[in-house]
C-alpha positions in Angstrom: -10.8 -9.3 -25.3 -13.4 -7.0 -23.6 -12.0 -3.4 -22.4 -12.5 -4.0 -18.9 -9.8 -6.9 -19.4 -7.6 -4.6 -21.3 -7.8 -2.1 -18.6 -7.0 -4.7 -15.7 -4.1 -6.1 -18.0 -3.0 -2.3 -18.1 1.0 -2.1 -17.8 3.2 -0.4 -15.5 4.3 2.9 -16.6 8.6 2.9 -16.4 9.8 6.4 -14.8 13.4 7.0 -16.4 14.4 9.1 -13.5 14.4 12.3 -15.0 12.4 15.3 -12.8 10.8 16.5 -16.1 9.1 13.1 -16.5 8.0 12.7 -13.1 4.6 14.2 -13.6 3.2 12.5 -16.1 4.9 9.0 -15.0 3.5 9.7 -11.4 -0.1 10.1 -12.7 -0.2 7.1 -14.7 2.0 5.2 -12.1 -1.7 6.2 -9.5 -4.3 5.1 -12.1 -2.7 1.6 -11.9 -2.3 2.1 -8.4 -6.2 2.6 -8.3 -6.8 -0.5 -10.7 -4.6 -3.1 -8.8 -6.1 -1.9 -5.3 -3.1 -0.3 -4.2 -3.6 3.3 -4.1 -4.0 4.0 -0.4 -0.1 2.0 -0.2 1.3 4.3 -1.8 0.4 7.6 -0.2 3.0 9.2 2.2 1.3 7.7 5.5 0.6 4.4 3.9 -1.9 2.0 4.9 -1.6 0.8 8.7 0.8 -2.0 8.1 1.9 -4.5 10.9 5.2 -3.6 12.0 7.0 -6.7 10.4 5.8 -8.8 7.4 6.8 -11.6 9.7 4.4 -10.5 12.1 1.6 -13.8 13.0 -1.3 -12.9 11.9 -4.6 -14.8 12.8 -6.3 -15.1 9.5 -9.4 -16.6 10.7 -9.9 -13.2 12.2 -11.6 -10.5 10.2 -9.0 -8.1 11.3 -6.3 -11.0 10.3 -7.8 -10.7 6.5 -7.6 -7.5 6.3 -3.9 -7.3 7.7 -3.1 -10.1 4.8 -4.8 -8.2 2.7 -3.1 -5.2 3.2 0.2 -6.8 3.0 -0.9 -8.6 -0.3 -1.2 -5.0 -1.3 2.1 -3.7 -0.5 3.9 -6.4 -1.9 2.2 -5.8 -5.6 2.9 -2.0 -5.1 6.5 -2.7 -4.5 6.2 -5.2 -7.6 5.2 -2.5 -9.6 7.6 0.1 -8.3 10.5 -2.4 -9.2 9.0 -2.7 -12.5 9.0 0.9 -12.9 12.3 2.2 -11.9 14.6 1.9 -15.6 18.0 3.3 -13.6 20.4 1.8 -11.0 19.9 5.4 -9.3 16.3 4.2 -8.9 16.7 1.5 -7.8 19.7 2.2 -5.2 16.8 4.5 -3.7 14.2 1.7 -3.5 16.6 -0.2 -1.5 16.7 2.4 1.3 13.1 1.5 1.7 14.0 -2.2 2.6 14.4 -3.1 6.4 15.3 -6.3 8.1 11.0 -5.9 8.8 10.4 -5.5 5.4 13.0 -7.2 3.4 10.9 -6.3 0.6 10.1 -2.9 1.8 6.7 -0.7 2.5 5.5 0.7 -0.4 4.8 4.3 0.9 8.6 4.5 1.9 9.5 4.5 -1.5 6.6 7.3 -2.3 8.5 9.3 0.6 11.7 9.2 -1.1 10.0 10.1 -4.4 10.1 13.4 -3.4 13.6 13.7 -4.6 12.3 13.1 -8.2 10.0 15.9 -7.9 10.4 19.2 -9.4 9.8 22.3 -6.9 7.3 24.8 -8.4 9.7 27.6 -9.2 11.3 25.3 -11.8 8.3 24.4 -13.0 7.0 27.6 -14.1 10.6 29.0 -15.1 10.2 26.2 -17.8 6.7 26.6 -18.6 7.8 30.1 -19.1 10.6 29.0 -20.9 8.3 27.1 -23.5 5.5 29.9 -23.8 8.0 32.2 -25.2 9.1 29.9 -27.9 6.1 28.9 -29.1 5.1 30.8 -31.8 
C-alpha cells in the first residue's frame, strides 16, 4: 500500500473527555479534518450551510453542487466527531448540536460546544509549572 493511501485511510483520533487531552486530540482530530475535506466545517462559523438539510437544492446548478457538497461535508465531520467522542458526556453534548433542521446536526455546533473541553490558559501554565519543577 503506497503512503498516500495510508494517509487517506488515516483513523479518527478518540477524545476521552478529559481537558488535559484536549490539545493533542484536537490537533490530530484538524489534520484529518484537512485530509477528508472538512476543515473549514468545523471552525466556529462553519461553512455557509443551507438552513435545513431538507432544503431543495438544484443540483444541476453550480451553486446546487457546491451546497451538496458542503452538506456531504458536514455529514462526514459529524461521522467523525461521533466516532470520536469515547464518553456518554460527549456524546449527550453532541446531541445538543442536533435540531429538527439538522437531525444529524452542523458540524461547527459541536466545535462551539468544544469549548467546554478546553483548558483556560491559567491552568495551563499552573501545570506546566507544576511539571517544570519536578523534572529533574
Amino acid at each position: 500500500m503506497n503512503n498516500m493511501n495510508e494517509v487517506n485511510m488515516a483513523k479518527v483520533p478518540v477524545f476521552s473527555g478529559k481537558k488535559s487531552d484536549f490539545p493533542m486530540w484536537w490537533s490530530k482530530f484538524k489534520a484529518v479534518a484537512a485530509q477528508r475535506k472538512f476543515a473549514k466545517l468545523i471552525t466556529e462559523t462553519g461553512e455557509g450551510l443551507p438552513t435545513s438539510s431538507n432544503d431543495k437544492i438544484d443540483e444541476s446548478t453550480v451553486k446546487g453542487k457546491v451546497t451538496m457538497k458542503k452538506i456531504e461535508r458536514n455529514d462526514l465531520a459529524v461521522a467523525a466527531f461521533t466516532m470520536a467522542f469515547q464518553t456518554q458526556k460527549l456524546m449527550n453534548m453532541f446531541n445538543k448540536a442536533k435540531t429538527p433542521e439538522w437531525e444529524n446536526g452542523k458540524a461547527y455546533e459541536v466545535t462551539k460546544l468544544l469549548k467546554r473541553c478546553r483548558q483556560d490558559d491559567a491552568i495551563n501554565k499552573a501545570e506546566m509549572t507544576k511539571e517544570l519543577i519536578n523534572v529533574s
